[in-house]
C-alpha positions in Angstrom: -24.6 -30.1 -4.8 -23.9 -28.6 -1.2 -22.8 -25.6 -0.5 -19.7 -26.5 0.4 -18.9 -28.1 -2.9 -20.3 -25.1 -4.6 -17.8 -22.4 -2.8 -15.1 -25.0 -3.5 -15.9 -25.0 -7.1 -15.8 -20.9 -7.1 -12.2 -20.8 -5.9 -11.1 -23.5 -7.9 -12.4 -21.2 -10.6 -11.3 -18.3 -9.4 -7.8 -19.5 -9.0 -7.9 -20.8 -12.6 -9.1 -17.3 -13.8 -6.1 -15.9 -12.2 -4.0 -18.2 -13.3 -4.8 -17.4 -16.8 -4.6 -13.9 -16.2 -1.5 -13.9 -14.6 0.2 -16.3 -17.7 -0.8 -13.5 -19.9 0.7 -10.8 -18.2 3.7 -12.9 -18.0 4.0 -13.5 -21.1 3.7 -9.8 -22.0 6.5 -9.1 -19.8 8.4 -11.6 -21.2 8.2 -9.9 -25.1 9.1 -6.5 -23.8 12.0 -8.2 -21.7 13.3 -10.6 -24.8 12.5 -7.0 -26.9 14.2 -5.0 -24.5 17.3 -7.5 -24.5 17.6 -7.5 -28.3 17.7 -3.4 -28.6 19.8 -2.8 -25.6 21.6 -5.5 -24.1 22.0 -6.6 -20.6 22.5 -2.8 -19.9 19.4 -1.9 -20.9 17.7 -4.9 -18.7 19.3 -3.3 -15.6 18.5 0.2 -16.1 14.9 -0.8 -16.6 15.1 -3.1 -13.3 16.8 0.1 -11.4 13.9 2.4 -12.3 11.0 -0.5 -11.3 12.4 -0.6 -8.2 13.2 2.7 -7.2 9.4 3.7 -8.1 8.3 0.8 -6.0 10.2 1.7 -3.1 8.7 4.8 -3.2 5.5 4.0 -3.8 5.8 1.6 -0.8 6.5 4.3 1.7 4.8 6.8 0.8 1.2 4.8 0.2 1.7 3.2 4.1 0.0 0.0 2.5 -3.5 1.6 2.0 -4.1 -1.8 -1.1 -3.8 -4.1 1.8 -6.2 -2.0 4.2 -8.5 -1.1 1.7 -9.3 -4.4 0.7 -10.2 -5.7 4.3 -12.1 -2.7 5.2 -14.1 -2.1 2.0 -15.0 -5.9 1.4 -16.5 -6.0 5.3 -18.8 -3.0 4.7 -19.8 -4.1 1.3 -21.0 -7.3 3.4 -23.4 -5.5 5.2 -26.6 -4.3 5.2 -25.9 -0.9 6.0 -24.5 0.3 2.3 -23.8 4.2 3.4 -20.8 2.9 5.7 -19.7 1.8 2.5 -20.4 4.5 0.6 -18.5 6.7 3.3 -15.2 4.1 2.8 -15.0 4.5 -1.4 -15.5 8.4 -0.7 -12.2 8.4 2.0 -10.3 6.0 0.0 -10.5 7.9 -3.4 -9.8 10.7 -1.8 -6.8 9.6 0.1 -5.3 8.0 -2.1 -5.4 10.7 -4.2 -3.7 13.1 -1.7 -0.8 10.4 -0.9 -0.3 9.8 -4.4 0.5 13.6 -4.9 2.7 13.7 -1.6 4.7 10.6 -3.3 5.0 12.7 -6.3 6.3 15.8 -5.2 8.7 13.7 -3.1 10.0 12.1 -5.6 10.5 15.1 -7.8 12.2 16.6 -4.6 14.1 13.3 -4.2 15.0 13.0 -7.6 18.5 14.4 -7.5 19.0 12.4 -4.6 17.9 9.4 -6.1 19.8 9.8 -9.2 22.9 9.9 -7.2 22.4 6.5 -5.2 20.6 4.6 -8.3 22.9 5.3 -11.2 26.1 7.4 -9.3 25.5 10.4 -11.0 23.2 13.3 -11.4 22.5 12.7 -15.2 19.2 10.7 -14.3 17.8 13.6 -12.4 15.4 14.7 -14.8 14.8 10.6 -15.5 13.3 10.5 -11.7 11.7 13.7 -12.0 9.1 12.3 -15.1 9.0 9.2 -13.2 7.8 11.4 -10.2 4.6 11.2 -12.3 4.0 7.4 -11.9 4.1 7.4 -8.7 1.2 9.6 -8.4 -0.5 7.8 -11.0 0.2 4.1 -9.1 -1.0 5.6 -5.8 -4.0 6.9 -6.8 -5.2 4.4 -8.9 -5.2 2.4 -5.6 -8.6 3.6 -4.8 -9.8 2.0 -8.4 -7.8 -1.6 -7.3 -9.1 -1.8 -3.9 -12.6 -1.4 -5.0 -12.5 -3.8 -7.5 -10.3 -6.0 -5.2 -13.0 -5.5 -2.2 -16.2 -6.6 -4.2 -14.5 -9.1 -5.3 -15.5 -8.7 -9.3 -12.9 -10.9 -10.0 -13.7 -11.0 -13.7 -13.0 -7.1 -14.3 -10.1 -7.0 -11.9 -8.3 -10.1 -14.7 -9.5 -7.9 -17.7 -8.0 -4.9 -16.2 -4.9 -6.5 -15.6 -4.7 -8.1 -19.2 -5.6 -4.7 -20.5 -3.6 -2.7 -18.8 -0.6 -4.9 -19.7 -1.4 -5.1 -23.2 -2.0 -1.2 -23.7 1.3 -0.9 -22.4 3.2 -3.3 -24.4 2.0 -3.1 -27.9 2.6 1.1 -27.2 6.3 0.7 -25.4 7.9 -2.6 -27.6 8.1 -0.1 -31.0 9.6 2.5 -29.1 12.1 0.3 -27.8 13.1 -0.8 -31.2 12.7 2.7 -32.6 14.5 5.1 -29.7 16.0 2.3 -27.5 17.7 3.7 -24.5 15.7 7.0 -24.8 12.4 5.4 -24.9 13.1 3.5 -21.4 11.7 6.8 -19.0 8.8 7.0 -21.8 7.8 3.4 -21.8 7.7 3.0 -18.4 5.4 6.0 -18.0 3.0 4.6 -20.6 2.9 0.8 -18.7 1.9 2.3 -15.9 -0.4 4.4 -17.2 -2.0 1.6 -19.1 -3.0 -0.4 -16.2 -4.1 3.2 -14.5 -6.4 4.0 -17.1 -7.5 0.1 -17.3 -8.4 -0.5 -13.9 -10.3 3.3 -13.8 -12.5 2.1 -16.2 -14.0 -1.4 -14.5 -13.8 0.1 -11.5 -16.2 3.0 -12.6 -18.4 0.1 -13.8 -19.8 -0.9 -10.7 -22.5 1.1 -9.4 -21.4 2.6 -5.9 -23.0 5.9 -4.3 -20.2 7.4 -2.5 -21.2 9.3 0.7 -19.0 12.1 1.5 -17.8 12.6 5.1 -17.1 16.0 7.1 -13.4 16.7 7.3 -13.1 15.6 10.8 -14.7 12.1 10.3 -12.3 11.8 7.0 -9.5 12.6 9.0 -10.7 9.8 11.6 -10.8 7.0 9.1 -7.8 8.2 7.3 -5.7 7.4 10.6 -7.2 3.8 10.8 -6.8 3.2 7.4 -2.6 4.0 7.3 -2.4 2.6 10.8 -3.9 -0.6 9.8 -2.5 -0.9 5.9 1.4 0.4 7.7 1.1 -2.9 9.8 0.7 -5.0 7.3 3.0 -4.1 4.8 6.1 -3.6 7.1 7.6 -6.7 5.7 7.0 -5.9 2.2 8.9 -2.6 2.5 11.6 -4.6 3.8 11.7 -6.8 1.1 11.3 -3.9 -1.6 14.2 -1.8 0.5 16.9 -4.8 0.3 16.1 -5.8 -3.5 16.4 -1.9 -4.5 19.9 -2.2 -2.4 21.0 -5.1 -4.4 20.1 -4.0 -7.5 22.4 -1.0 -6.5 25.1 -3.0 -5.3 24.8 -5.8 -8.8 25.2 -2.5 -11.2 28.1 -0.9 -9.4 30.2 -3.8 -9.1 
């Protein structure tokens, strides 16, 4: 077989791995959905659709597309011979996506009366967004774990941390639908996130890496690059995120 045939053949089954993995996760969303639908109604649906996308908007601006950099950066240096560069990238990354993971959450727990007022048209979600303010930090720091799994690509672990993840969340958040219905919404999403937080945290610490830490100035350095780079790319996507958060707004008032 050449070689060429050969890396055919590994995307082909890479593609179908995904595939798989991403049917499942459907498919999960899917029973909380039809779940969610049965307990609630159509209110329910859109009060869970107005939270998603609120914490994704924020997540989006406040993360400056670090995923997308990350990947690029930390799969070129784990090409090379030279393994402390890469080292010195898992150290900056953990780290800062850590830091903008807490700036996202105190902003949204600063934002959260605000946010209230232009989601739902009242203040009575306030301390809603202010829990949530807690996902967001978890989402944005578990970017460090995605990207490294994402940048050598160990495709395998990345699936099972995804089908995990997903599955930790469901079978916790479907009872306490049934059980607490519209009180278990804020609750439920907490626990889905923090499903495929804790899923992804533990492949990820499965491959060996020595991180190489990096004096403040040098961290700084790479920092810049890194949201410079990862902004760039994601402009569009913020976009996207922005005018489907305004039409959900605009669907549940009228």
């Amino acid at each position: 077989m050449s070689e060429g045939e050969n890396s055919y053949r590994q995307i082909f089954k890479a593609l179908s791995f995904f595939g798989g993995v991403q049917v499942l996760v459907i498919m999960f969303g899917i029973l909380r959905n039809k779940v969610v639908a049965l307990c609630m109604g159509p209110k329910g649906i859109g009060e869970i659709g107005l939270y998603t996308t609120t914490i994704t908007l924020m997540v989006a601006l406040v993360s400056f597309g670090i995923g997308s950099s990350g990947v690029k950066i930390l799969s070129e240096s784990f090409h090379k011979e030279d393994k402390s560069e890469f080292g010195k990238n898992v150290f900056v990354f953990s780290k800062l996506s850590f830091y903008l993971g807490f700036l996202g959450s105190v902003l949204t727990l600063f934002l959260s009366p605000i946010l209230s007022l232009w989601t739902f048209g009242s203040y009575d979600y306030t301390i809603s967004f202010a829990f949530l303010s807690i996902t967001v930090f978890l989402i944005i720091a578990d970017t460090g774990n995605l990207v490294l799994l994402q940048g050598v690509m160990n495709l395998k672990d990345q699936g099972k941390a995804s089908v995990f993840g997903t599955l930790f969340g469901s079978i916790i958040s479907i009872p306490l639908y049934i059980i607490f219905k519209e009180r278990a919404i804020v609750p439920s999403l907490m626990i889905l996130f923090l499903g495929n937080v804790l899923a992804s945290f533990y492949f990820s610490k499965k491959i060996y890496t020595k991180s190489e830490k990096v004096k403040l100035s040098e961290f700084k350095e790479r920092s810049k690059q890194i949201i410079r780079l990862g902004f760039a790319m994601t402009v569009s996507y913020i976009l996207v995120i922005a005018v489907s958060y305004v039409s959900r707004l605009y669907i549940s008032q009228e």
